[in-house]
C-alpha positions in Angstrom: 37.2 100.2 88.3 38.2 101.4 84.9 38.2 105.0 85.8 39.7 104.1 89.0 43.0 102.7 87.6 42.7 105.4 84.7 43.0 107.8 87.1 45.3 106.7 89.5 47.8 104.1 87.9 50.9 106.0 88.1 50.5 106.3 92.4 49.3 102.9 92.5 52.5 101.5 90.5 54.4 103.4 92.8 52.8 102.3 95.8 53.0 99.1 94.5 57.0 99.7 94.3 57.4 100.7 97.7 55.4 97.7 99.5 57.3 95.5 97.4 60.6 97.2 98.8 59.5 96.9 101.9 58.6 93.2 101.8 62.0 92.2 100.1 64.2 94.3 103.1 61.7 93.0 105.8 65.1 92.0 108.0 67.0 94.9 107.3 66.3 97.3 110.1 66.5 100.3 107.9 66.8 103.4 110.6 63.8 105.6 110.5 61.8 103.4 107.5 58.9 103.1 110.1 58.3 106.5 109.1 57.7 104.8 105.2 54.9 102.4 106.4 52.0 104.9 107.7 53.3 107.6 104.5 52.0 104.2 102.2 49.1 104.1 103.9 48.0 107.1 103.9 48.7 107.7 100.2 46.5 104.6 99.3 43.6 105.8 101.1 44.2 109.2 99.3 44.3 107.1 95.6 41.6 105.3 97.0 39.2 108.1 98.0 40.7 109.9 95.1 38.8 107.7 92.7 35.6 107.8 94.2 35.8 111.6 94.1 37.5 112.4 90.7 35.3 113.8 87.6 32.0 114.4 89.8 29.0 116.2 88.1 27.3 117.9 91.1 24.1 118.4 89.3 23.8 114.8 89.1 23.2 114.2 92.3 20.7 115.2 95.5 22.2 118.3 98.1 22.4 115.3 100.2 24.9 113.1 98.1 27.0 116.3 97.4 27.3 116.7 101.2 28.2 113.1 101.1 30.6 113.7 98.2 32.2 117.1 99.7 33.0 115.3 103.0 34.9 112.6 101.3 37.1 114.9 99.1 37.7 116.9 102.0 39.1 113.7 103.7 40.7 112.6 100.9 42.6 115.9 100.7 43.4 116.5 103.9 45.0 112.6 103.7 46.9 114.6 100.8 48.1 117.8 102.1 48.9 116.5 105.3 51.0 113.6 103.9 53.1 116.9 102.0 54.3 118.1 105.6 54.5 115.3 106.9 56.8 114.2 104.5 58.2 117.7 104.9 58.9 116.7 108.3 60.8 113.5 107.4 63.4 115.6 105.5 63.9 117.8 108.3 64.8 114.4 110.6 66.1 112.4 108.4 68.0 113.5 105.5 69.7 116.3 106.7 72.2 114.3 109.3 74.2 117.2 110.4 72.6 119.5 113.2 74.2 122.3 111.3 72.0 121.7 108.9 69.0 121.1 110.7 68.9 124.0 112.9 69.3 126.2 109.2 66.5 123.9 107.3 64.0 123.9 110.1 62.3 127.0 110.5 61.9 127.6 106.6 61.0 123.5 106.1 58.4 124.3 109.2 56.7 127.5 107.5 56.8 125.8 104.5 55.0 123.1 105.2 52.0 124.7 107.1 51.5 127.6 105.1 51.8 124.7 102.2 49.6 122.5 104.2 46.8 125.2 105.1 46.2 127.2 101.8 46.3 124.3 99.5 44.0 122.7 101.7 42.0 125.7 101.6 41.7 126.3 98.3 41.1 123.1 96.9 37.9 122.7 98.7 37.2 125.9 97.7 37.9 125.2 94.4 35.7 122.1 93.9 32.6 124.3 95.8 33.3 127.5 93.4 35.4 126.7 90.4 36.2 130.3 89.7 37.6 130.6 93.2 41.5 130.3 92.6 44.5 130.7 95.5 46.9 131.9 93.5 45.8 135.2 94.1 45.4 135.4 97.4 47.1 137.1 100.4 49.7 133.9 100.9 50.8 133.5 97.2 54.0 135.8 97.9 54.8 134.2 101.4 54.4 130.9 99.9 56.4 132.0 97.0 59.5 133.4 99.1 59.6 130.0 101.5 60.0 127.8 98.3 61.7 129.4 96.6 64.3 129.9 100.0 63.4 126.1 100.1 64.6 124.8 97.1 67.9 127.0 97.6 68.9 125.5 100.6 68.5 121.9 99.2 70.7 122.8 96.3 73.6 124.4 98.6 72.8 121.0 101.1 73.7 118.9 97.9 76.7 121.1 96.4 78.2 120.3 99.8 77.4 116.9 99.9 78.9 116.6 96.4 82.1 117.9 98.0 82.4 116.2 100.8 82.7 112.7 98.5 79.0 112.4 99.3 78.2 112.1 95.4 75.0 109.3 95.9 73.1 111.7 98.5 73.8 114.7 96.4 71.9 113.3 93.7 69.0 111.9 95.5 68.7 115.5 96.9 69.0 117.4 93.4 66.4 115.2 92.8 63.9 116.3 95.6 64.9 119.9 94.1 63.3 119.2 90.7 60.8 117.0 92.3 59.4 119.9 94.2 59.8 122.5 91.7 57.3 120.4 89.4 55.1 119.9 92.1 55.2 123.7 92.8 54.5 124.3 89.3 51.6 121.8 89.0 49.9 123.0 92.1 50.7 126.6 91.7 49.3 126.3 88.1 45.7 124.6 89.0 46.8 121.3 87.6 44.7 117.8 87.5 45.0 116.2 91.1 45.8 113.5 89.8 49.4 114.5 89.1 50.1 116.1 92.4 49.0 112.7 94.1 51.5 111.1 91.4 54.1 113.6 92.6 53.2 113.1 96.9 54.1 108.9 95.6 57.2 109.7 94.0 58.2 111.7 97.1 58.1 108.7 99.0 59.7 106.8 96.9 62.6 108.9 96.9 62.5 109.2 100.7 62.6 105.2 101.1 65.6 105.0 98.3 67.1 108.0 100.5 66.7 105.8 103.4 67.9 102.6 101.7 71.3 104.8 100.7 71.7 106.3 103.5 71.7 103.0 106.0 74.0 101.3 103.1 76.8 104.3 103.7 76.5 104.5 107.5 77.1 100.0 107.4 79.8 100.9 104.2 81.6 103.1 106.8 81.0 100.8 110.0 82.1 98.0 107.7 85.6 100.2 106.4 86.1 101.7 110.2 86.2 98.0 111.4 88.1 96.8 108.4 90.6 99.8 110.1 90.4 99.0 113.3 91.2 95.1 112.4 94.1 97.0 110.2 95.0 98.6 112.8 94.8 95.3 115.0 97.1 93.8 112.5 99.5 95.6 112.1 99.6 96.0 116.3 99.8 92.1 116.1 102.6 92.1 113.0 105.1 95.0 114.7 104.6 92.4 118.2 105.6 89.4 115.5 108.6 91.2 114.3 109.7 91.9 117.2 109.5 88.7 119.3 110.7 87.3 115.9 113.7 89.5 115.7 114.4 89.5 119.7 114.3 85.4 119.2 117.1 86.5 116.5 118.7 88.5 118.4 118.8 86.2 121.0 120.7 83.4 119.1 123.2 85.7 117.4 124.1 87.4 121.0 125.4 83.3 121.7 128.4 84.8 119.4 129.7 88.3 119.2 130.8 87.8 116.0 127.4 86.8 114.8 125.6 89.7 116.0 123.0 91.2 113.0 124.0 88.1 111.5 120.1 87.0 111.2 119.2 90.4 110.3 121.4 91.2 107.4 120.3 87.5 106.2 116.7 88.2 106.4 117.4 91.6 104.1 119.5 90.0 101.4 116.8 87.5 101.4 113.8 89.7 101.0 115.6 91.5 98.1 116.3 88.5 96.6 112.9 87.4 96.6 111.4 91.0 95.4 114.0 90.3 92.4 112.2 87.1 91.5 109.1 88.9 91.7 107.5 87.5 94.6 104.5 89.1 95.8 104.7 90.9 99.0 103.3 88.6 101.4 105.7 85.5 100.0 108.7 88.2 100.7 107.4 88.9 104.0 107.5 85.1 105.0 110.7 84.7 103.1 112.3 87.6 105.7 110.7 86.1 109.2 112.1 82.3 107.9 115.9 84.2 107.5 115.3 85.7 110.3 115.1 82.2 112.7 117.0 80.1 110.2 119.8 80.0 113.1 117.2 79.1 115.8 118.3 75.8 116.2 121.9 77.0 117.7 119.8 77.5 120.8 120.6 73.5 121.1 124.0 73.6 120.5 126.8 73.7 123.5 127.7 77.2 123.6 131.9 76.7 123.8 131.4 74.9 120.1 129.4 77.9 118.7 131.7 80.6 120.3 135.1 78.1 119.3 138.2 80.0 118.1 139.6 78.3 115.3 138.3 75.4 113.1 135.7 72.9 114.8 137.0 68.8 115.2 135.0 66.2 113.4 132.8 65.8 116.4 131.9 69.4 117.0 131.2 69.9 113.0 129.1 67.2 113.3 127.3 68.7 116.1 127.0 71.8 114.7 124.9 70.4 111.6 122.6 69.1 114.3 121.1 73.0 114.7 118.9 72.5 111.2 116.8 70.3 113.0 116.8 71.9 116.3 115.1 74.5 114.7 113.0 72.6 112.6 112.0 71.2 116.2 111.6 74.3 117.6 109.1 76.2 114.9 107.3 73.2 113.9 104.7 73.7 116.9 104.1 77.3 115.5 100.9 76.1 113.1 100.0 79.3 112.3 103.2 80.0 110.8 103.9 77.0 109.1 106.6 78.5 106.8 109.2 79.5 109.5 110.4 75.7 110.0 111.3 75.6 106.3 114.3 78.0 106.6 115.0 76.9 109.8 115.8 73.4 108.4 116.7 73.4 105.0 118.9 76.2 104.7 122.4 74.1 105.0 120.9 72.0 101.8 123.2 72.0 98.6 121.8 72.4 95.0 124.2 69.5 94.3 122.2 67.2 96.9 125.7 66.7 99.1 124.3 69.3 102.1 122.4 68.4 105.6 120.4 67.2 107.3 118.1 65.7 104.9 120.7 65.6 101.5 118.0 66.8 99.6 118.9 67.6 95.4 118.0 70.7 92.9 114.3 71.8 93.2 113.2 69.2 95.9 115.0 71.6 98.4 112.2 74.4 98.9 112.8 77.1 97.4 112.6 79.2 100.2 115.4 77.9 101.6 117.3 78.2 98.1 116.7 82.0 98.7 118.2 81.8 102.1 121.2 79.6 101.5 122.8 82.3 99.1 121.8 85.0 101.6 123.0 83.4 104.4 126.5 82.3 102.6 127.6 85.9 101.4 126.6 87.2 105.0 129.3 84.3 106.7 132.0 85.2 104.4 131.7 89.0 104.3 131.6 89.1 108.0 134.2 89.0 110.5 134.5 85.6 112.4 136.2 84.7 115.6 138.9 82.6 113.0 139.5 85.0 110.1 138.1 88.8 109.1 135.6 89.1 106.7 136.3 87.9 103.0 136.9 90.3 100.4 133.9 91.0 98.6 135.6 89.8 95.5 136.4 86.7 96.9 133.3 86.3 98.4 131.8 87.0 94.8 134.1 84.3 93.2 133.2 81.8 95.8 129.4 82.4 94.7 130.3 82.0 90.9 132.1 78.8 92.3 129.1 77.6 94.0 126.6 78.2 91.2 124.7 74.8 90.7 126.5 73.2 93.0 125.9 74.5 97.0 123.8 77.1 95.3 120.6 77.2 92.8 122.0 79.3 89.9 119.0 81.5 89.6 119.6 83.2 93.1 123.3 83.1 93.1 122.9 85.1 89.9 120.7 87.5 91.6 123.3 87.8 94.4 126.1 88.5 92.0 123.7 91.0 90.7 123.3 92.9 94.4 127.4 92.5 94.6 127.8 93.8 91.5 125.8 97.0 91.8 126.9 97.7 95.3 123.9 98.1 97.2 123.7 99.3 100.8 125.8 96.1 102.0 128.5 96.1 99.5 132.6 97.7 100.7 132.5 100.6 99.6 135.5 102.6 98.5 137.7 103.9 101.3 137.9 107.6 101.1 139.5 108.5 104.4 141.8 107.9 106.7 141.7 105.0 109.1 143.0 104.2 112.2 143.2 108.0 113.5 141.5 108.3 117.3 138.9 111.1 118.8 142.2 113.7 118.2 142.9 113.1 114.7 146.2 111.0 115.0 148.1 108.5 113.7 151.3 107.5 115.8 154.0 105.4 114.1 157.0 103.8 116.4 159.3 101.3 114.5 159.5 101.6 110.8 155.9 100.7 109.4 154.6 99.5 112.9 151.6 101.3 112.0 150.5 101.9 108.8 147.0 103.8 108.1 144.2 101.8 106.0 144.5 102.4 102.0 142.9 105.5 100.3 142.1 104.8 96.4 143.8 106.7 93.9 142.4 106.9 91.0 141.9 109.8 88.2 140.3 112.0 90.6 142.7 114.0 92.5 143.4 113.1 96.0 144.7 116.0 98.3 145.9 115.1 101.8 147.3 117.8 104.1 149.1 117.0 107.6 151.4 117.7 110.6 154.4 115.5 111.2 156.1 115.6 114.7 158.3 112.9 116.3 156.3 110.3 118.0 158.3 111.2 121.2 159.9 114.5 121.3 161.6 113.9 124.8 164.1 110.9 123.1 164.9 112.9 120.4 163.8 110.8 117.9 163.7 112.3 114.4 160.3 111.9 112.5 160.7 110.0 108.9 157.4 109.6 106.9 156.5 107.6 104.0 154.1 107.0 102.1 153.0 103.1 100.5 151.3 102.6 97.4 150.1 99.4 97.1 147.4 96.7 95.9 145.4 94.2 97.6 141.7 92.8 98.0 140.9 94.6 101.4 142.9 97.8 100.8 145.1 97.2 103.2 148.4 96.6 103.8 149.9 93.1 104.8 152.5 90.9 105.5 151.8 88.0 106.3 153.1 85.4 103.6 149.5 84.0 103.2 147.5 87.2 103.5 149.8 88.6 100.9 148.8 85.6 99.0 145.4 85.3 99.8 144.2 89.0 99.8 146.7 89.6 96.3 148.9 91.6 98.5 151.2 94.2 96.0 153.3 96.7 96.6 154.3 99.8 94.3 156.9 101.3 95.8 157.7 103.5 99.2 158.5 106.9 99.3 160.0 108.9 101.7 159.0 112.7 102.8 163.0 113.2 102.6 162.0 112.8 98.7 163.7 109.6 98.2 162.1 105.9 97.6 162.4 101.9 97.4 161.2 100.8 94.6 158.9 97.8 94.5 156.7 96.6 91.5 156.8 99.6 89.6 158.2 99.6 86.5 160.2 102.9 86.6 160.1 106.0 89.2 161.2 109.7 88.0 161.6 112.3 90.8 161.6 115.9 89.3 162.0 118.5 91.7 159.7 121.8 91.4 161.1 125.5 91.7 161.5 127.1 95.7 159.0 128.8 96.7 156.4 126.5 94.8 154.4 125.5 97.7 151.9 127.4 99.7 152.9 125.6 102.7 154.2 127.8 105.3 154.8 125.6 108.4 158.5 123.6 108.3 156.5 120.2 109.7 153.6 120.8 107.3 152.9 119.2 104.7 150.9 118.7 101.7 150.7 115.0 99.3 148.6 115.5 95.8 148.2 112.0 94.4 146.6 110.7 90.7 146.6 107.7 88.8 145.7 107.7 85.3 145.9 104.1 83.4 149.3 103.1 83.8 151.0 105.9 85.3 150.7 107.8 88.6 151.8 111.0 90.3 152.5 112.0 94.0 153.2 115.2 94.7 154.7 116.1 98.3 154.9 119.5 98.8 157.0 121.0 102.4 157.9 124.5 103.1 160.7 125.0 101.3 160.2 122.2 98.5 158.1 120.6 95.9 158.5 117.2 94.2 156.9 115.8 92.0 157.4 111.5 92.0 155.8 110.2 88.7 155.5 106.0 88.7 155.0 103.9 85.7 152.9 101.0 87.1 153.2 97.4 85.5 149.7 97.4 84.3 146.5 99.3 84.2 144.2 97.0 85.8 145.4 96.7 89.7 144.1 99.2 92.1 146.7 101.8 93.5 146.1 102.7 97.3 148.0 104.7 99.6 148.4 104.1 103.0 150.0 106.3 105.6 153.3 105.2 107.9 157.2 106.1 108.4 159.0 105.7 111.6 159.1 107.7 114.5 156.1 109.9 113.3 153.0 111.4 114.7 150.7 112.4 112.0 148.2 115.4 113.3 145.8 117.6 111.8 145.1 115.4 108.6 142.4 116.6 106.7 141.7 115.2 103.0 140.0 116.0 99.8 138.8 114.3 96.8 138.6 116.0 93.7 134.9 116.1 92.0 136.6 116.3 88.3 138.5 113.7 86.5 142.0 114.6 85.4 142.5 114.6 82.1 144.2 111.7 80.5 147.3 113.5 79.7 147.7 115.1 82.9 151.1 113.0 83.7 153.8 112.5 81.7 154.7 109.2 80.2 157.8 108.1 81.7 157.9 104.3 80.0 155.4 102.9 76.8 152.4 101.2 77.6 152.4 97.5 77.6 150.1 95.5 75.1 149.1 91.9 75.6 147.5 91.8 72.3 150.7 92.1 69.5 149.6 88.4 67.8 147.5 88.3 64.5 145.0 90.2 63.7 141.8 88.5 62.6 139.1 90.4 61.0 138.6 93.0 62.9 141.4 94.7 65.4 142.4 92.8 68.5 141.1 94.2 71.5 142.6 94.7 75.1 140.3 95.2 77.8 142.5 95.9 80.9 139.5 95.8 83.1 135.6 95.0 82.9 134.1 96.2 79.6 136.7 99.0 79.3 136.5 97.9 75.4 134.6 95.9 72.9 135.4 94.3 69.4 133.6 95.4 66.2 129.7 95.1 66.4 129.1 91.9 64.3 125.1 91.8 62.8 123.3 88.8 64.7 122.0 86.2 62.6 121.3 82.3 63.1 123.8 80.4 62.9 126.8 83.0 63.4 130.1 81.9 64.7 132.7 83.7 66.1 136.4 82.6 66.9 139.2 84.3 68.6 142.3 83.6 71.1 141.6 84.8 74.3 144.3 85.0 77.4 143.6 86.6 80.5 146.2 89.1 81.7 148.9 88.2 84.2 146.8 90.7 86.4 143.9 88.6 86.4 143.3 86.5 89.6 139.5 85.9 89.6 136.8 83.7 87.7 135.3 86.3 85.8 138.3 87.6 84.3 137.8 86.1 81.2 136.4 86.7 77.9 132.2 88.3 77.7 130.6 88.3 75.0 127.9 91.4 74.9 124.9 91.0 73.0 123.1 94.8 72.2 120.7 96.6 69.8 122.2 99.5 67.8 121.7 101.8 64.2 125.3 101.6 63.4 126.3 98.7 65.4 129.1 100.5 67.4 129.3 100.1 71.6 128.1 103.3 73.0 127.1 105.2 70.7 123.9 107.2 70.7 121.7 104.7 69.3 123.5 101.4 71.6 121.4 99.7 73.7 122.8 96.9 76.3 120.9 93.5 76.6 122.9 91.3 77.9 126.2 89.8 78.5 127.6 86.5 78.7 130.6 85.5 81.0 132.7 82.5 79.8 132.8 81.7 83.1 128.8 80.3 83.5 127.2 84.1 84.1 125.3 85.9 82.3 122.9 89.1 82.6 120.0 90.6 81.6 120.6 94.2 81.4 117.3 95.2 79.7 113.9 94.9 81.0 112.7 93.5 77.5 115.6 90.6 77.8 115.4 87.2 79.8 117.8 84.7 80.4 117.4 81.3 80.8 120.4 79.3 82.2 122.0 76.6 81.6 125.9 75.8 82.5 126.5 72.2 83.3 130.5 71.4 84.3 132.0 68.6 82.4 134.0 65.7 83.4 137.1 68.2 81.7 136.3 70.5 84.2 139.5 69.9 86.9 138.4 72.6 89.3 138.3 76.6 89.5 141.7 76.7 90.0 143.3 74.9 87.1 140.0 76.7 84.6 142.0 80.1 85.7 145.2 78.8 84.6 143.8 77.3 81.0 142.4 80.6 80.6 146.1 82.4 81.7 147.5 79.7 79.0 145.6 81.0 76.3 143.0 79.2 74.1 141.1 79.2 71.3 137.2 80.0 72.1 134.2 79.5 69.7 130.8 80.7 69.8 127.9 79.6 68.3 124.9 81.7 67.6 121.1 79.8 67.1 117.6 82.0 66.5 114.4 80.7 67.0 111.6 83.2 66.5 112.6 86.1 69.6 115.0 83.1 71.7 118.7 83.6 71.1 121.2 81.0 72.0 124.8 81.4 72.9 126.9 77.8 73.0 129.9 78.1 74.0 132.9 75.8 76.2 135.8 76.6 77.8 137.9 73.8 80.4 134.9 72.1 81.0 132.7 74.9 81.3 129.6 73.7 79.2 127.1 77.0 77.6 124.0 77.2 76.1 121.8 80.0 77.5 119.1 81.1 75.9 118.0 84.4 75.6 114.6 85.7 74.8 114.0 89.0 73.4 111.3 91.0 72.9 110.6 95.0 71.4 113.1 96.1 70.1 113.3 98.1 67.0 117.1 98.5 66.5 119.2 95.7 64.4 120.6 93.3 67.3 124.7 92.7 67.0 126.9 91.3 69.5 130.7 92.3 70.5 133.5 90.3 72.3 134.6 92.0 75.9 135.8 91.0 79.1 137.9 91.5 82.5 141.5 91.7 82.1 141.8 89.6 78.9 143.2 89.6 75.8 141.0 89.3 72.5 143.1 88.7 69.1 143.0 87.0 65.6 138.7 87.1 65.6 137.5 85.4 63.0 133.5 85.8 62.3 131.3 83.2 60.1 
């Protein structure tokens, strides 16, 4: 027995190894593992017959025993180098899965193993009978030699490929059958102890049923990720049929009103963004865009002559109307798998303040799902066009969401609204840089003086070149064509006249000038008309013309250039801080052929000559520093002043007589900097704080925590714009707390104390007064 294990141990552990293997993965249907089972048996018969026939003194025994003797070994070996094939074999069925490579591994695998097979067998028996009798010289050693070696080749390339093909586990468990059968080559080829090649034949099957084992775990790792694609695949099948029932639903209730159409959809957007701002994961933004999508469901309920009413609703009808939260609420609530779509549907007409419908509900306990979509939902019904008004300016719809902050809407996402106003995404006015109002032909037909009047195009420092045809608008009556051009201001770019769009929309006008190179002057300080040489233009038609417009700061200049004259109008403007658009009209006029260009460089800022001195709001005492005029947002900044705790900054701030909105009013901009000077090389903005309740975070490494609270001094937006056109003395205080900055400040009931935390930064911190159309002077800092 002690012999036995001496001489066999390493098989037997091994054998031991697999069995165990085999018993622990009894219910895994491995494919091909029956071909494991007889391998095991065979190779413990072999150990077993092994030991009875290992270190065998012939002489000691009768001519009868050694016959006994020789038939055993020759059992035992053939057990052993028919297992080698056979095993062979298993490779040739088994491991190499692609019929490519089976076809090119089986006829030197097959020659392999029988000439393997047959001349081992041979010679060992041989070699036991006649020790001196050795097959390494015989007629097969080169055949043999070639095959392996061929062998062994193949494997290698079989495993390179594998590697490539992302394969890596079965190219390593076939590198290993490489060296595996280059030792056992070398052991057998080199006469060695038995013993070892049986050792080697047990490690071969181990490696086969680990092969095995790998193999079946990559094909169910790829059934499991080709399902896992399928169901994918299934999903997103089942998400796209969602979306679009969802959005048809949507569609459906906006169709009720044509002046609600994409209404639901433009919501749903604004509200996704909002959500990705607050950093919601995708899923949560997902459900956040389905809920804006049906928050108007409940309209379905709702008498169809209310929803489609011209003008304002009656008490009745309004309070109808407010019904359609809990239609909806209704109406998604059976949906259980989508539990989350009732919440917008019903909750979206709540007010931060608590005074909304239908429930009244106050501040957090109003989901904040629904917080997301009131704000969206808001800016969408005021900067679209209804069937009782046009859409809202969008900086009137931006001041009614300053208005609104902590009252109809949760500060947090109103500020991140401001935010997507302010930076003029994809839903934002953009700036009108052509004409309006022409048809398919490129026209624009004026009868009565200024009975039509083209949409504004912005002039600004870039030049604006506009080149047209003039003809009477009808040529049989004889009418003679008189063209003019408006300059004006107002909140929609165009022009108006109605007493309470002019009010409403800040409707002002410039002047009007006339193609006959004379004007009527309006709210421009001072117009000069200097006439250029003949022969100055390039215009060679006698109804052509050509109009070159600028405006730099507080001066402008149009030039209108005919065929036979060139003038040059040059307008001092009451301030620098309205817009300056131009709109076309005249009387009698048919406007052809207009084609316009924008220039890509800004003119310089001596380009026009100054025709009256520049106005300055900021003539009082001087404090510590220079007084500081900023004619429009952050156009200029005080003196950096070092932050410290307990700082405190005073000042008079007025807003200029331009200023009409809530956030034209003092900021105060808190920023990193070497030298402590806006803008230069080394600044770096963090964030700014509007006296008005804002404030933003305009670095990564900076957060804001708000907090604005209106006190009982506050009398309303309207009289807070007037204190701040009155004038008043502001004071800010400055408190550090390890990285958390607070700025206190108060203004006509407008209570601050927003905290600021800041992290990494490496640059001394200072902070600078600014604003929008305000006046800074006499700053005192403590």
């Amino acid at each position: 027995m002690a012999l036995y294990f001496s001489v066999n141990f390493m098989p037997l552990m091994i054998i031991i190894a697999i069995a165990a293997m085999l018993f622990i993965n009894r219910d895994v249907k491995i494919p091909a593992s029956k071909f494991i089972g007889p391998a095991v048996v065979m190779m413990i018969v072999l150990t077993i017959t092994s030991s009875l026939t290992t270190n065998i003194q012939i002489d000691d025994y009768t001519p009868e025993a050694v016959a006994r003797i020789i038939t055993i070994h020759t059992f035992a070996s053939t057990l052993g180098y028919v297992l080698r094939p056979f095993l062979t074999l298993i490779e040739i069925l088994i491991i190499l899965e692609t019929k490519r490579s089976k076809i090119l591994a089986s006829i030197p695998a097959i020659i392999n193993a029988c000439v393997f097979s047959t001349a081992l067998f041979g010679s060992h028996l041989a070699f036991y009978i006649m020790p001196n009798n050795h097959w390494r010289g015989g007629p097969l050693h080169s055949t043999i030699f070639i095959v392996q070696i061929f062998y062994l080749l193949l494997l290698l390339g079989i495993s390179v490929v594998s590697f490539r093909e992302h394969s890596g586990r079965k190219s390593v468990i076939i590198l290993a059958m490489c060296i595996q059968a280059i030792l056992a080559s070398v052991l057998e080829f080199e006469g060695v102890e038995p013993s070892y090649s049986d050792s080697i034949t047990a490690l071969c099957i181990l490696e086969y049923y680990i092969y095995l084992s790998t193999i079946y775990r990559q094909e169910l790792h790829t059934k499991l990720d080709n399902y896992i694609g399928e169901v994918e695949a299934s999903k997103l099948k089942l998400d796209k049929l969602t979306r679009e029932v969802i959005t048809a639903f949507a569609n459906s209730i906006d169709a009720k009103d044509e002046y609600t159409h994409g209404h639901s959809s433009r919501v749903a957007q604004y509200s996704r963004r909002l959500a990705q701002m607050s950093y919601k994961s995708e899923e949560e933004c997902e459900e956040i865009y389905y809920a804006a999508l049906l928050h108007d469901i409940g309209k379905i309920g709702i008498p169809e002559d209310i929803i489609t009413k011209e003008g304002k609703l009656s008490k009745e009808e309004y309070e109808t109307i407010k019904l359609h939260p809990t239609y909806g609420a209704q109406i998604l609530g059976g949906i259980k798998e989508f539990p989350y779509l009732s919440i917008g549907a019903k909750y979206h007409h709540e007010r931060f303040d608590g005074k909304g419908y239908p429930e009244g509900r106050k501040g957090e306990d109003i989901p904040e799902m629904a917080r997301i979509i009131a704000v969206a939902d808001a800016y969408d019904a005021m900067s679209s066009k209804r069937s009782y008004r046009d859409p809202i300016p969008q900086q009137k719809v931006r001041e009614e969401i300053v208005k609104g902050m902590g009252s109809q809407f949760d500060p947090d996402y109103a500020r991140l609204m401001l935010h997507l106003i302010d930076e003029d995404l994809e839903y934002s006015m953009s700036e009108r840089e052509e004409i309006k109002n022409l048809d398919e032909t490129n026209e624009l037909i004026v009868g009565e003086h200024r009975s039509t009047i083209s949409d504004g195009v912005l002039i600004n420092p870039f030049m604006t070149t506009i080149t047209l045809t003039v003809m009477s608008d009808d040529e049989a009556s004889g009418a003679f064509p008189a063209p003019s051009l408006i300059f004006f201001d107002s909140l929609d770019g165009k022009v108006h006249t109605d007493e309470k769009e002019i009010k409403d929309l800040e409707y002002f006008e410039y002047a009007e000038l006339e193609y006959d190179f004379s004007y009527v002057m309006g709210g421009a300080r001072k117009i000069e008309v200097r006439e250029k040489e003949t022969g100055a233009s390039d215009i060679r038609q006698s109804n052509r013309y050509k109009i070159d417009a600028v405006r730099i700061r507080d001066h402008a200049m149009i030039r209108v250039s005919g065929k036979d004259k060139t003038v040059d109008f040059i307008m001092a403007l009451p301030d620098k801080t309205r817009y300056m658009y131009l709109g076309l009209t005249g009387t009698h006029c048919r406007f052809t052929d207009i084609n316009m260009i924008k220039s890509e460089d800004e003119s310089p800022v001596d380009y026009i000559p100054r025709i009256a001195e520049e106005i300055s709001y900021i003539n009082g005492p001087v404090g510590d520093m220079p007084n500081v005029q900023v004619d429009d947002y952050r156009t200029a900044h005080s003196q950096g002043i070092p932050l410290v705790d307990g700082l405190k900054i005073k000042f008079h701030a007025k807003t200029l007589p331009t200023a009409r909105l809530v956030w034209h009013c003092p900021f105060i901009d808190v920023f990193c900097s070497d030298d402590g000077v806006v803008d230069s090389e080394s600044y770096r903005d963090l964030a700014f704080l509007r006296f008005d309740g804002e404030c933003w975070e305009c670095d990564p490494n900076c957060h804001v925590d708000l907090n604005v609270v209106k006190t009982d001094d506050f009398m309303g937006w309207d009289a807070w714009k007037e204190y701040n056109a009155g004038g008043y003395e502001a004071l800010v205080l400055f408190k550090i707390e390890d990285d958390k900055i607070t700025i206190i400040t108060e203004n006509a009931g407008i209570s601050v104390a927003n905290e600021l935390t800041i992290k990494e930064v490496d640059k001394p911190l200072f902070v600078a007064v600014t604003g929008d159309q305000v006046a800074i002077t006499n700053i005192r800092v403590s």
